[in-house]
Every structure is written in structure tokens, then in C-alpha cells.
N, CA, C and O atoms as a Maestro MAE file, in Angstrom:
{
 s_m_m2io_version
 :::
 2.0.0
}

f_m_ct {
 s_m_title
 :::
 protein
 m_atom[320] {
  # First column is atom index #
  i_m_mmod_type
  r_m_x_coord
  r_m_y_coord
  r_m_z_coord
  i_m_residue_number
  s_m_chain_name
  s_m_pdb_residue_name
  s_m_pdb_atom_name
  i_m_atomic_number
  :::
  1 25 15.163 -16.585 13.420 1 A "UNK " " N  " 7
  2 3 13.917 -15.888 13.228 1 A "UNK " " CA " 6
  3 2 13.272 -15.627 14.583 1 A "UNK " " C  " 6
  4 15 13.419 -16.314 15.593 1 A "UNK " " O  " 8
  5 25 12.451 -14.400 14.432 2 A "UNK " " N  " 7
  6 3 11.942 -13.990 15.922 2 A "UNK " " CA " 6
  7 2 10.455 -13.869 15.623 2 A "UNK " " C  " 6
  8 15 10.141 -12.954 14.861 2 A "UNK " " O  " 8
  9 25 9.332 -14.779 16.182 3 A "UNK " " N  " 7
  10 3 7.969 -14.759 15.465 3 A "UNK " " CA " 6
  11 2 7.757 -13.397 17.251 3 A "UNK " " C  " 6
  12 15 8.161 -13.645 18.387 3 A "UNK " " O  " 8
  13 25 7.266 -12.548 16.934 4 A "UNK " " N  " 7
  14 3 6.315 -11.547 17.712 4 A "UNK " " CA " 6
  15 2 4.744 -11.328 17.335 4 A "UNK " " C  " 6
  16 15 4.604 -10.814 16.225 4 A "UNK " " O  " 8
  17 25 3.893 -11.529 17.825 5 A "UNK " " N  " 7
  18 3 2.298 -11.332 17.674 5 A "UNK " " CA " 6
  19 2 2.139 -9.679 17.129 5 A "UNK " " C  " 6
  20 15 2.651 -8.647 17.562 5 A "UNK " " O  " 8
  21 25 1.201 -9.924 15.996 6 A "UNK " " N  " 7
  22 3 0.854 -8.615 15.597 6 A "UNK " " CA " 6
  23 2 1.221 -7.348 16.459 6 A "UNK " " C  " 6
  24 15 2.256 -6.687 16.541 6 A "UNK " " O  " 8
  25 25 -0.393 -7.224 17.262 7 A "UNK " " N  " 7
  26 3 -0.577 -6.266 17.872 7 A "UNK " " CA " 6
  27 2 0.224 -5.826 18.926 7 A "UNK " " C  " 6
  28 15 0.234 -4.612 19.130 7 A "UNK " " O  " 8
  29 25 1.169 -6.838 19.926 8 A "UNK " " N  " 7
  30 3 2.625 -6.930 20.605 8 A "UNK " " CA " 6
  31 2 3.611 -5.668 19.282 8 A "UNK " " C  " 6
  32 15 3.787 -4.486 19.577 8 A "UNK " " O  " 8
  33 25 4.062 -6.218 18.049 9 A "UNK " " N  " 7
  34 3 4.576 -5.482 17.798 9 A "UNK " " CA " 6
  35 2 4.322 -4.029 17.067 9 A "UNK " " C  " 6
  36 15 5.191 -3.187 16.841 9 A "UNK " " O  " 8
  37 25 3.250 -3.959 16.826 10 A "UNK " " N  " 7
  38 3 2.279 -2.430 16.560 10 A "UNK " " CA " 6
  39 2 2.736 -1.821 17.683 10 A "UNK " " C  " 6
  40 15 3.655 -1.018 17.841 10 A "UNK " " O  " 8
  41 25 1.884 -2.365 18.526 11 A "UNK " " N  " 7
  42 3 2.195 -1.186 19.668 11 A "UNK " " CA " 6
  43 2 3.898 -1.071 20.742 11 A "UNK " " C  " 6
  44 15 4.325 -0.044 21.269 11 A "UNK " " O  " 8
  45 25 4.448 -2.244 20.775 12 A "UNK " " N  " 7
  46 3 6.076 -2.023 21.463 12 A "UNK " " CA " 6
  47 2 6.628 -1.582 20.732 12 A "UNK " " C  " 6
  48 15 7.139 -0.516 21.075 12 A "UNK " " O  " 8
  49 25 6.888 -2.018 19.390 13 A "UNK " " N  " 7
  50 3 8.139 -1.600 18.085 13 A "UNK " " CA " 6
  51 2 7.415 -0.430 17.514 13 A "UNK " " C  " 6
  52 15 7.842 0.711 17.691 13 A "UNK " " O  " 8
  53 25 6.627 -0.609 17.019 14 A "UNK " " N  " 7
  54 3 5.930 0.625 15.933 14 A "UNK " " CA " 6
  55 2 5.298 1.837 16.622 14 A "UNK " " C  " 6
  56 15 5.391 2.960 16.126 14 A "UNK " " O  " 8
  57 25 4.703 1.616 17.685 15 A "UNK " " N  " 7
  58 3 4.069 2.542 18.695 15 A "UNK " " CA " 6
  59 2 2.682 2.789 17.845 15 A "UNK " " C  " 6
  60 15 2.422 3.986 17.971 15 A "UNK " " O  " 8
  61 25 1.954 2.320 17.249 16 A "UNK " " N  " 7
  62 3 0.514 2.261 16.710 16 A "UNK " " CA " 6
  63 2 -0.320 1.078 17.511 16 A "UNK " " C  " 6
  64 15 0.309 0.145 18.009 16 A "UNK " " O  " 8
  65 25 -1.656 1.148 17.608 17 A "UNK " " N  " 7
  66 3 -2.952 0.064 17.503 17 A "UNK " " CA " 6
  67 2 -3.075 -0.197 16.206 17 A "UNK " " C  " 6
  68 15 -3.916 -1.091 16.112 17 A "UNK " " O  " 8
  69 25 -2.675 0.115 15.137 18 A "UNK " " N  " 7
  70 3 -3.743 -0.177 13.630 18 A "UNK " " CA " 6
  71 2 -2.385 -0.109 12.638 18 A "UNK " " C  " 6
  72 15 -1.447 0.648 12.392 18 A "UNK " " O  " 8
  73 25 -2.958 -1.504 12.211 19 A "UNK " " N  " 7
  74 3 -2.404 -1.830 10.752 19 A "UNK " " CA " 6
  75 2 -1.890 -0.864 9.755 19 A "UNK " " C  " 6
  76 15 -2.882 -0.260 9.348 19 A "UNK " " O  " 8
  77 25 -0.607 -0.326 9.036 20 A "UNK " " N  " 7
  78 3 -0.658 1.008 8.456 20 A "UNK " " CA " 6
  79 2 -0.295 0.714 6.918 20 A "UNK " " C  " 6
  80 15 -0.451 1.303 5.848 20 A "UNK " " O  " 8
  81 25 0.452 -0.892 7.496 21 A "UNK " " N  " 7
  82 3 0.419 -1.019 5.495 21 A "UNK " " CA " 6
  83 2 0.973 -2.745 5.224 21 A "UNK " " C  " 6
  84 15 1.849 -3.238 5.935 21 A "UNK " " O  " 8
  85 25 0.403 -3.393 4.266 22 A "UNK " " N  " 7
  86 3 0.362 -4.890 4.176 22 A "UNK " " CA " 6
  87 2 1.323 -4.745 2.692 22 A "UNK " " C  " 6
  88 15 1.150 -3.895 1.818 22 A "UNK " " O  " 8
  89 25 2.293 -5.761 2.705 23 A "UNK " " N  " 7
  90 3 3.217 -5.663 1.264 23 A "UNK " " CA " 6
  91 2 2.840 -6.619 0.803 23 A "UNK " " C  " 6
  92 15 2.251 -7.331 1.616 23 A "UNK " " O  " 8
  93 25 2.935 -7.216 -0.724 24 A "UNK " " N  " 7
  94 3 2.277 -8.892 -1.293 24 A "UNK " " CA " 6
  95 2 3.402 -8.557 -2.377 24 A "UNK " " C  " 6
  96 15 3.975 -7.515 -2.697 24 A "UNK " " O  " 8
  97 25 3.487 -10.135 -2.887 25 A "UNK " " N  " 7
  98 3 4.441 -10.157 -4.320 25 A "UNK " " CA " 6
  99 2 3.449 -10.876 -5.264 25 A "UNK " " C  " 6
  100 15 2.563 -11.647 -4.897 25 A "UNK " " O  " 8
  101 25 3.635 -10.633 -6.102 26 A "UNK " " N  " 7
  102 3 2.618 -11.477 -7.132 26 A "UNK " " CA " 6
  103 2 3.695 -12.294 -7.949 26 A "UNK " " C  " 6
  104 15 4.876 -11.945 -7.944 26 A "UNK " " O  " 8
  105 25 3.171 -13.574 -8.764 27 A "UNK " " N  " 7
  106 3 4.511 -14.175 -8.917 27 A "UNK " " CA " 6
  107 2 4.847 -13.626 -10.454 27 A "UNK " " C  " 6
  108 15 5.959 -13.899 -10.907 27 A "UNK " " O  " 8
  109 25 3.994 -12.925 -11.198 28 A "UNK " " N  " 7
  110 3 4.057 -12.409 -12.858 28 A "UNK " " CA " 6
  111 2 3.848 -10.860 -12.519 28 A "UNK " " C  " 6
  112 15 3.156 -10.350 -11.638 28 A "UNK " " O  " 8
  113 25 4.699 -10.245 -13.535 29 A "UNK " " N  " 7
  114 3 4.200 -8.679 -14.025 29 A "UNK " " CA " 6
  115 2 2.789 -8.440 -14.299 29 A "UNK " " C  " 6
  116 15 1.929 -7.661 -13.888 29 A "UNK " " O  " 8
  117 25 2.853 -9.274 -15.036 30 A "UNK " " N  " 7
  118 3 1.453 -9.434 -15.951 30 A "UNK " " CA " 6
  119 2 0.322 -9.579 -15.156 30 A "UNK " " C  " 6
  120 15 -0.735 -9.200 -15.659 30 A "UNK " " O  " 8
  121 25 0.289 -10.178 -13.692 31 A "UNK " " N  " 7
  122 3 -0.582 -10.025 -12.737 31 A "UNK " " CA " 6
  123 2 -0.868 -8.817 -11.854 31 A "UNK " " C  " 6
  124 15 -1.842 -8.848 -11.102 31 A "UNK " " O  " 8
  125 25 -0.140 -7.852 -11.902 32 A "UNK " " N  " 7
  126 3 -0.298 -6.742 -10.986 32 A "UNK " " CA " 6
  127 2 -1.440 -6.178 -10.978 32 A "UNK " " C  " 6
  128 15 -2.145 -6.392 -9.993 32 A "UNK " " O  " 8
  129 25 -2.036 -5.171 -12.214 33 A "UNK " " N  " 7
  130 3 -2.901 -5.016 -12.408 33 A "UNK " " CA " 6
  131 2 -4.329 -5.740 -12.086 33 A "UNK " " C  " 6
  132 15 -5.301 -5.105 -11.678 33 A "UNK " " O  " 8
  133 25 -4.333 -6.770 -12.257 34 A "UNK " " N  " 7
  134 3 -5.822 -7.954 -11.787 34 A "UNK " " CA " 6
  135 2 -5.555 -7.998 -10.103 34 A "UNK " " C  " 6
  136 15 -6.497 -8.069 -9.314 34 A "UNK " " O  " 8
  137 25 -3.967 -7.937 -9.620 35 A "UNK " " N  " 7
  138 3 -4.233 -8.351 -8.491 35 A "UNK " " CA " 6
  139 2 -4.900 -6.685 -7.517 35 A "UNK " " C  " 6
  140 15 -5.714 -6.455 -6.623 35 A "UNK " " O  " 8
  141 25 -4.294 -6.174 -8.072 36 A "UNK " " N  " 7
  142 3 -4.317 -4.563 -7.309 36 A "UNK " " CA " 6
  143 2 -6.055 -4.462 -7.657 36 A "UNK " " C  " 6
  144 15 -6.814 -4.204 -6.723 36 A "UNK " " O  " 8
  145 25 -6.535 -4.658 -8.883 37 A "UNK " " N  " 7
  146 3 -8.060 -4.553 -8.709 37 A "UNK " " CA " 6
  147 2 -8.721 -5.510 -7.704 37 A "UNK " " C  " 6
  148 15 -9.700 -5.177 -7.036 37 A "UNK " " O  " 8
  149 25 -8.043 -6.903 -7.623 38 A "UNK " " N  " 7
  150 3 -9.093 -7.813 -6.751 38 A "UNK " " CA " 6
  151 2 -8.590 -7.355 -5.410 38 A "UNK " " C  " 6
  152 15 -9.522 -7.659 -4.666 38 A "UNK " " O  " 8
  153 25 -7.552 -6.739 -4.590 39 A "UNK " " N  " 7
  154 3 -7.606 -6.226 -3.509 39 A "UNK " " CA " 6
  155 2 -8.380 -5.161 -3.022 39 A "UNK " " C  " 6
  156 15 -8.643 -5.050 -1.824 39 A "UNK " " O  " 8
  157 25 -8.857 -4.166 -4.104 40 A "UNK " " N  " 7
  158 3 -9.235 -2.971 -3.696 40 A "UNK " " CA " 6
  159 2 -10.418 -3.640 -3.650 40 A "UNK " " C  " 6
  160 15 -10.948 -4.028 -2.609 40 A "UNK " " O  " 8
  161 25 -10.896 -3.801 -4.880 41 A "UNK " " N  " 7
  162 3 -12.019 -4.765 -4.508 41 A "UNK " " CA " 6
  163 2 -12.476 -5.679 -3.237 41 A "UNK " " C  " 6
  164 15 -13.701 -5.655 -3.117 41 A "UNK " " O  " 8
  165 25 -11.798 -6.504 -2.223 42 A "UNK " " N  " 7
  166 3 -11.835 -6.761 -1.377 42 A "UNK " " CA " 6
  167 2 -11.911 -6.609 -0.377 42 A "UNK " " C  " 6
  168 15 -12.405 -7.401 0.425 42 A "UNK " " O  " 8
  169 25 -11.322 -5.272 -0.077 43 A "UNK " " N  " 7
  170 3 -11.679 -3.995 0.602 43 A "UNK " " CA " 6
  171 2 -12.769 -3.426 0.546 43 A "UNK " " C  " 6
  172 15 -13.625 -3.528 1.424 43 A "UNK " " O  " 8
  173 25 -12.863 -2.874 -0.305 44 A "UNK " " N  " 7
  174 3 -14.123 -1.963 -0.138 44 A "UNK " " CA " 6
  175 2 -15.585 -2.991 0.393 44 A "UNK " " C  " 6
  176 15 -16.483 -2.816 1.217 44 A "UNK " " O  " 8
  177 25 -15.322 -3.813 -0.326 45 A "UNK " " N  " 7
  178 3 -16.427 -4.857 0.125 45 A "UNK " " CA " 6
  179 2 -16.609 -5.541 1.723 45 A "UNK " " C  " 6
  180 15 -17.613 -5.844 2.368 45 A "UNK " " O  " 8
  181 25 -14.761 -5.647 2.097 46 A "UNK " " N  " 7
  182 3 -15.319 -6.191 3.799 46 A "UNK " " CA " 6
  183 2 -15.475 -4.700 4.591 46 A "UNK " " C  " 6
  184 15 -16.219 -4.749 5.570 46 A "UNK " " O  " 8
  185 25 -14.919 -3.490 4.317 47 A "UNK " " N  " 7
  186 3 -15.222 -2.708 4.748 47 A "UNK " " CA " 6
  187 2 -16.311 -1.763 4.776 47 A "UNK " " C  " 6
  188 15 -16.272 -0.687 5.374 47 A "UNK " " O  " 8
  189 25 -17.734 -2.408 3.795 48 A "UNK " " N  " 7
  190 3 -18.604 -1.499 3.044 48 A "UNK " " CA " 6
  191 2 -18.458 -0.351 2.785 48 A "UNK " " C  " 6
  192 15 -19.116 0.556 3.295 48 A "UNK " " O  " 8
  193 25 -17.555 -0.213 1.934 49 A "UNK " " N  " 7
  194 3 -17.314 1.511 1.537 49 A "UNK " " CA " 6
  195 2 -17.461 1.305 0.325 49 A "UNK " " C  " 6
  196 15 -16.787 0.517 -0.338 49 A "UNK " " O  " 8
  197 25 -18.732 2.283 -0.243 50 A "UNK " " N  " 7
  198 3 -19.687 2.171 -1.477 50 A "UNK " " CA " 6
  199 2 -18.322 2.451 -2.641 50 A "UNK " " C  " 6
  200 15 -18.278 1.581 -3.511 50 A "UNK " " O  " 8
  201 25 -17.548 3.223 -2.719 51 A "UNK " " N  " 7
  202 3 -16.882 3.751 -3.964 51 A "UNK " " CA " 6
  203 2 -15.356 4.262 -3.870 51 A "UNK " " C  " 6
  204 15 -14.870 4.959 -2.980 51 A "UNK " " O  " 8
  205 25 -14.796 3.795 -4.888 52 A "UNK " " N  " 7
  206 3 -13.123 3.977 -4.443 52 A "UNK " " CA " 6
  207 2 -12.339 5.356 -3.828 52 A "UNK " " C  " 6
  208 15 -11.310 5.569 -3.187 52 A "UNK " " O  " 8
  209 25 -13.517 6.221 -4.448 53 A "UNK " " N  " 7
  210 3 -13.483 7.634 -4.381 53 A "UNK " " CA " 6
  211 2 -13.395 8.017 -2.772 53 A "UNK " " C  " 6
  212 15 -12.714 8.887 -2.230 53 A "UNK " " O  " 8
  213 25 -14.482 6.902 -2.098 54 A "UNK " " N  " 7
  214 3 -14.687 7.172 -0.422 54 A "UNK " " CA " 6
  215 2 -13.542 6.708 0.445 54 A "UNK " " C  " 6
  216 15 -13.229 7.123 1.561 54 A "UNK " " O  " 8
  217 25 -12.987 5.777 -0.276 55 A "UNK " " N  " 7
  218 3 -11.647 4.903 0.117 55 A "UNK " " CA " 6
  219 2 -10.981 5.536 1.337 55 A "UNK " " C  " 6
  220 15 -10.920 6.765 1.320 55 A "UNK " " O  " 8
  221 25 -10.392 4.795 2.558 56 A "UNK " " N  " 7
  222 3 -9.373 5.575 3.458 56 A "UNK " " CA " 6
  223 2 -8.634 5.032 3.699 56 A "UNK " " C  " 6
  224 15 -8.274 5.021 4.876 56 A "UNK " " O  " 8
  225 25 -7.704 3.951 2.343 57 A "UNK " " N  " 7
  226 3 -6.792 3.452 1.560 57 A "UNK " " CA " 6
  227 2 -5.978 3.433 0.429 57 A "UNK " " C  " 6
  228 15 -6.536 3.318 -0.663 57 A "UNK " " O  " 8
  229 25 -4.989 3.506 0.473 58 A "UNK " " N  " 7
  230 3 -4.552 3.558 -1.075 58 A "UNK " " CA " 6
  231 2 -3.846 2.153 -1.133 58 A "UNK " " C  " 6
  232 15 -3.770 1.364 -0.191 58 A "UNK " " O  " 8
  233 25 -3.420 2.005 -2.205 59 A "UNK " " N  " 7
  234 3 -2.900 0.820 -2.959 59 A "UNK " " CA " 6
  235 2 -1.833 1.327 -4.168 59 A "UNK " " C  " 6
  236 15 -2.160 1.901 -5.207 59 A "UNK " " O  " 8
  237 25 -0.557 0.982 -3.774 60 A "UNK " " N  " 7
  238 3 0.430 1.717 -4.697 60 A "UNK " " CA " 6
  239 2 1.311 0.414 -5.247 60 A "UNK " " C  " 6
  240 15 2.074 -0.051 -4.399 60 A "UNK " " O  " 8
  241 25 1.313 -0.218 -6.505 61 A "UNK " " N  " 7
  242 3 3.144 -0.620 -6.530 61 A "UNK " " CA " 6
  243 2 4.096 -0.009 -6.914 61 A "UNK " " C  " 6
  244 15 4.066 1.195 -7.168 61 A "UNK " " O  " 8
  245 25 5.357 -0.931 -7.044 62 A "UNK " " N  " 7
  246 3 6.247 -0.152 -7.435 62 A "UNK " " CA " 6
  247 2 6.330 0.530 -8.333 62 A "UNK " " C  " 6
  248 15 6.895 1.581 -8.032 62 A "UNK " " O  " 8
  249 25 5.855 0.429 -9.972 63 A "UNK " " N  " 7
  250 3 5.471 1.521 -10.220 63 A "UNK " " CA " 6
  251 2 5.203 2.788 -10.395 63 A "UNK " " C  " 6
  252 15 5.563 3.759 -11.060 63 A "UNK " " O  " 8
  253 25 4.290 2.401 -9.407 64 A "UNK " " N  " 7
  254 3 3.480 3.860 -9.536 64 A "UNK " " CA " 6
  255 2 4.560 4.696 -8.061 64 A "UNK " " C  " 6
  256 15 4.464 5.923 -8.050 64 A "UNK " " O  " 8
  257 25 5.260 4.226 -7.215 65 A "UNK " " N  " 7
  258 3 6.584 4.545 -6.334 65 A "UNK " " CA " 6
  259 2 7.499 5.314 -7.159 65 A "UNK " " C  " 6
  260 15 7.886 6.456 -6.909 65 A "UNK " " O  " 8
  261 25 7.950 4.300 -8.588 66 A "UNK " " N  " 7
  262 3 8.674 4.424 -9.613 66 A "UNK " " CA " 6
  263 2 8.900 6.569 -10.024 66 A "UNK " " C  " 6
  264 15 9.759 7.450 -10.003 66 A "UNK " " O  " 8
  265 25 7.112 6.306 -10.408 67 A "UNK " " N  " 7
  266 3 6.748 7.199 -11.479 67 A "UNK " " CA " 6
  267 2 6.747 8.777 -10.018 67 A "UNK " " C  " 6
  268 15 6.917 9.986 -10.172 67 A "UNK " " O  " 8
  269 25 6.440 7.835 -8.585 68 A "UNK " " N  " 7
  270 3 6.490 9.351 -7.914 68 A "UNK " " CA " 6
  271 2 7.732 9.934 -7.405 68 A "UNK " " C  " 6
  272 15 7.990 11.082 -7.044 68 A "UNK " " O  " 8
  273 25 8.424 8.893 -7.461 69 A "UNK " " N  " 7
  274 3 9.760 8.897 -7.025 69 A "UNK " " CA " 6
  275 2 10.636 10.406 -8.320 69 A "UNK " " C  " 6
  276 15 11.168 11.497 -8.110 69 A "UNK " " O  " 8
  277 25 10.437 9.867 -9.128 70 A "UNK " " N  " 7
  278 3 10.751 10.317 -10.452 70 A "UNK " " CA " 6
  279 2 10.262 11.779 -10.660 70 A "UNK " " C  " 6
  280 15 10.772 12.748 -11.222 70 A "UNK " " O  " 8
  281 25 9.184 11.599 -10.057 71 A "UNK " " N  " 7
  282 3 8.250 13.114 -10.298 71 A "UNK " " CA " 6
  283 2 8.902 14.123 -9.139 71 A "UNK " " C  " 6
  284 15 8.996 15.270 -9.577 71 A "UNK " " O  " 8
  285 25 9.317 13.993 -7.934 72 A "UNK " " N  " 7
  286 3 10.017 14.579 -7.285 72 A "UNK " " CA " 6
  287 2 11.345 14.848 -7.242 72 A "UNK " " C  " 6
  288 15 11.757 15.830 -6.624 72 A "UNK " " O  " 8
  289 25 12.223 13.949 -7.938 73 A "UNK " " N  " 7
  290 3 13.701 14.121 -8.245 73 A "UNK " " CA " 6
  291 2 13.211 15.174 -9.672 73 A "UNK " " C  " 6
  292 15 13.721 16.289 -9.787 73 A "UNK " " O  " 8
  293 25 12.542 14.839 -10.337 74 A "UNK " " N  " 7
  294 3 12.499 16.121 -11.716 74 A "UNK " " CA " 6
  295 2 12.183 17.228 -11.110 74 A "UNK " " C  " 6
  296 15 12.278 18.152 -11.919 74 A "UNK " " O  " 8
  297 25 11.782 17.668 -9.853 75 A "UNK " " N  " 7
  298 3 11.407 18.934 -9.454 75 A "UNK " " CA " 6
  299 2 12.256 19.603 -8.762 75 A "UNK " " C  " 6
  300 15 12.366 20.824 -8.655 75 A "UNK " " O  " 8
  301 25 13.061 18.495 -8.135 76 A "UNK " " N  " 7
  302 3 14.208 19.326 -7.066 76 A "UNK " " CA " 6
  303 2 15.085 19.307 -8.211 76 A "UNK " " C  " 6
  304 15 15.997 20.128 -8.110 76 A "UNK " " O  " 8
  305 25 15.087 18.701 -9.147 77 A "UNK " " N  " 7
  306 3 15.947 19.419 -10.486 77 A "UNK " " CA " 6
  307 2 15.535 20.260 -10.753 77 A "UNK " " C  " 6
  308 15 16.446 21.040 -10.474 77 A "UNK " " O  " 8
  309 25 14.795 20.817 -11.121 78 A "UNK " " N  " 7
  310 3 14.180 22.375 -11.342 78 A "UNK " " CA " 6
  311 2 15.096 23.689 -10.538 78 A "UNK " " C  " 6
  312 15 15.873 24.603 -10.815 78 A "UNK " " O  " 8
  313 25 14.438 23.097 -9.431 79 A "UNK " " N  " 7
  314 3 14.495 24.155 -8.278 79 A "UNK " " CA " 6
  315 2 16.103 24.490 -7.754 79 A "UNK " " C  " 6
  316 15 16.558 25.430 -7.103 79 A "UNK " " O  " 8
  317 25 16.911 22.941 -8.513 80 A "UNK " " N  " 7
  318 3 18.413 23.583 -8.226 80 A "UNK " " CA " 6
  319 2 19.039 24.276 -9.968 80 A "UNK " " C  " 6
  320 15 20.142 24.815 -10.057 80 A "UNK " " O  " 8
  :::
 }
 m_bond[319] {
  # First column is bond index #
  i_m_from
  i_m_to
  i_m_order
  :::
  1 1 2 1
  2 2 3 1
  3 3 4 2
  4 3 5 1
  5 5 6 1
  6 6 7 1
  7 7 8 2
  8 7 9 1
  9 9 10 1
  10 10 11 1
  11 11 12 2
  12 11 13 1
  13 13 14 1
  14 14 15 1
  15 15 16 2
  16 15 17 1
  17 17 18 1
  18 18 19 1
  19 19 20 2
  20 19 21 1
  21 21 22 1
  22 22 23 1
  23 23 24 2
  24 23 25 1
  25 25 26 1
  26 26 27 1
  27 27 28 2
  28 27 29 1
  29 29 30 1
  30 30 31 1
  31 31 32 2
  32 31 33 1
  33 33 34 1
  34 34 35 1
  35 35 36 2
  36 35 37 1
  37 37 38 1
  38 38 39 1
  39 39 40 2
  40 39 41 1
  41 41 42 1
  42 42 43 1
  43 43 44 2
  44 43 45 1
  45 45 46 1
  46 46 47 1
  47 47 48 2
  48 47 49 1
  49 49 50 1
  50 50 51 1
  51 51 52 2
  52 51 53 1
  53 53 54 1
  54 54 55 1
  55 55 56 2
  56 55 57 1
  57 57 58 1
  58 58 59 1
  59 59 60 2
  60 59 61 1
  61 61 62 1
  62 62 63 1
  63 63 64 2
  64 63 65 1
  65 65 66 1
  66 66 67 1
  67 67 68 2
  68 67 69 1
  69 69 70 1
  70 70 71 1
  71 71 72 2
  72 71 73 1
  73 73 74 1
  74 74 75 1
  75 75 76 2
  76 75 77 1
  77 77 78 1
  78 78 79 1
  79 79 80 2
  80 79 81 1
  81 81 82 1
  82 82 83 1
  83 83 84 2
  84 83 85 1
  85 85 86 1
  86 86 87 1
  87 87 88 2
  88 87 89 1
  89 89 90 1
  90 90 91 1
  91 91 92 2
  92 91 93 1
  93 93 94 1
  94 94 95 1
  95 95 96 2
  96 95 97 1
  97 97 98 1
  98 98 99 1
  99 99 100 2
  100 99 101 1
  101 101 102 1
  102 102 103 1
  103 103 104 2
  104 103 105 1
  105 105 106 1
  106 106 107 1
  107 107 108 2
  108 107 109 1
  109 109 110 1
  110 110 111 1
  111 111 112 2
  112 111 113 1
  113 113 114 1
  114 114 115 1
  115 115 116 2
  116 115 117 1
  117 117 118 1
  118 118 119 1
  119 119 120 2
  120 119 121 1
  121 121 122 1
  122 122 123 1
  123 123 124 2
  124 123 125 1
  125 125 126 1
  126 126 127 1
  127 127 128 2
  128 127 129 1
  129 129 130 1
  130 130 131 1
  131 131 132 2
  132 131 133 1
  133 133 134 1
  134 134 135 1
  135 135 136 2
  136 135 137 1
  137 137 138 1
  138 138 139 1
  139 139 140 2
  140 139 141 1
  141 141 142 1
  142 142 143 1
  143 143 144 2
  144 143 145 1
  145 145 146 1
  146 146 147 1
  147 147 148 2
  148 147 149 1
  149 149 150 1
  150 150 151 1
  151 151 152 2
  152 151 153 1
  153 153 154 1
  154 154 155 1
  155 155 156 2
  156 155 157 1
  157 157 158 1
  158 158 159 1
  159 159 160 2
  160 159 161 1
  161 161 162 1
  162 162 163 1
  163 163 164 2
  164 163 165 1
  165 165 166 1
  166 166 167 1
  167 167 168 2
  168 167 169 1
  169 169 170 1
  170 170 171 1
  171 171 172 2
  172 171 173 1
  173 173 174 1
  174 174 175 1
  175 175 176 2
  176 175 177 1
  177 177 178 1
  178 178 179 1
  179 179 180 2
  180 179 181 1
  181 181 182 1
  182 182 183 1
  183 183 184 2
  184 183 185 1
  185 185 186 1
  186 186 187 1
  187 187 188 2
  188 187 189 1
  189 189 190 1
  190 190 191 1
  191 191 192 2
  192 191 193 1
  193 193 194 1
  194 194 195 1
  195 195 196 2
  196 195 197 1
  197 197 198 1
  198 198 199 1
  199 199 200 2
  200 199 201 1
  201 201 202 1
  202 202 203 1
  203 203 204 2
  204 203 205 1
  205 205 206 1
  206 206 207 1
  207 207 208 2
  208 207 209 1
  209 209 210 1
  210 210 211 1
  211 211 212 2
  212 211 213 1
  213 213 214 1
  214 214 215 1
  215 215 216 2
  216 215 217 1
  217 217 218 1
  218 218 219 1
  219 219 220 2
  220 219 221 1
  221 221 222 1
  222 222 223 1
  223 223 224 2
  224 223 225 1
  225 225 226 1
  226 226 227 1
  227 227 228 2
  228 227 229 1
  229 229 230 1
  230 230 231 1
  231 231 232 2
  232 231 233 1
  233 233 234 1
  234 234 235 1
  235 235 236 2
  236 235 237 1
  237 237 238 1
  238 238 239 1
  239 239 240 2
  240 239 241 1
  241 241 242 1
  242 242 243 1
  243 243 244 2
  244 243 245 1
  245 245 246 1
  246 246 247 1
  247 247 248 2
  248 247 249 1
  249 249 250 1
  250 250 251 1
  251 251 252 2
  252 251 253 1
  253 253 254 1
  254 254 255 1
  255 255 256 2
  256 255 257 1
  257 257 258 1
  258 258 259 1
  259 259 260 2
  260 259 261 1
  261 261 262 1
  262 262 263 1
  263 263 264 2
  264 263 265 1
  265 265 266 1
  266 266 267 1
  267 267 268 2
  268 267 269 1
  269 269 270 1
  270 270 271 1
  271 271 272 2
  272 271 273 1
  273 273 274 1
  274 274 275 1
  275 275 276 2
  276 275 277 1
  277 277 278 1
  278 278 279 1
  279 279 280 2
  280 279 281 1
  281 281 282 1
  282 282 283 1
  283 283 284 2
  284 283 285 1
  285 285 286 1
  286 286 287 1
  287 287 288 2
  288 287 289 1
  289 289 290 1
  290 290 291 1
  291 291 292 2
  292 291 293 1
  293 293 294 1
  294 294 295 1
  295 295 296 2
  296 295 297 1
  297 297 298 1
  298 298 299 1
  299 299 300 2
  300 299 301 1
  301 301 302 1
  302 302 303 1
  303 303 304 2
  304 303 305 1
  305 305 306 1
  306 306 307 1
  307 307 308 2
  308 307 309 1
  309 309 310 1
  310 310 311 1
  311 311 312 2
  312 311 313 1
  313 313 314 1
  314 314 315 1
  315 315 316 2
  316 315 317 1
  317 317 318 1
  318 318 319 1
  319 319 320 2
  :::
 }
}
């Protein structure tokens, strides 16, 4: 294992200053939903941003990856 400091690897490996995306596992299905609300929730609150609508975040699981993934292979089916 190779431990590297955040911001060391943002900016050498990734070439960014800023955080672009955090992954979590939840240990049940059945939790996704509660957990994806108490994150957004958590957000908006340390970031004071009044409404989800104002958000300059998203929050996706697999899922909803699933369902876009899906939505674009049905279209380039179309189009061939």
C-alpha cells in the first residue's frame, strides 16, 4: 500500500486543487435511500446552500448509473 496526502495527490496525479467526487458503501440495499438523503442533507447544511435545487453537487448510485447507463445504450440503439 502507498498512503499519499490528499491534496499531494489532487494536484501531482489528478492535476486538480478540489475534491471532485467521494465514493461510500452502505452495508444494506435497504439503506441507500436514508443514506443518500442524510448526505445531501449534510451538505447543504455545512455548505449553507438553502435548497437542493441551488446544489453544485450531485449524488448518484449505482442505480441511478444503472438506469443512465441504460438510457444511452437504448439510444445509440436507435440511431444504429
Amino acid at each position: 500500500m502507498v498512503f499519499v496526502p490528499l491534496t499531494t495527490s489532487q494536484e501531482r496525479l489528478f492535476g486538480t486543487k478540489y475534491l471532485s467526487d467521494i465514493s461510500l458503501s452502505v452495508a444494506t440495499a435497504e439503506t441507500v435511500d436514508a443514506t443518500k438523503a442524510l448526505i445531501q442533507s449534510t451538505l447543504l447544511t455545512h455548505f449553507n446552500i438553502k435548497s437542493a435545487d441551488a446544489a453544485n453537487f450531485s449524488i448518484q448510485n449505482q442505480a441511478d448509473m444503472v438506469s443512465t447507463i441504460s438510457s444511452v445504450t437504448g439510444t445509440l440503439k436507435l440511431f444504429l
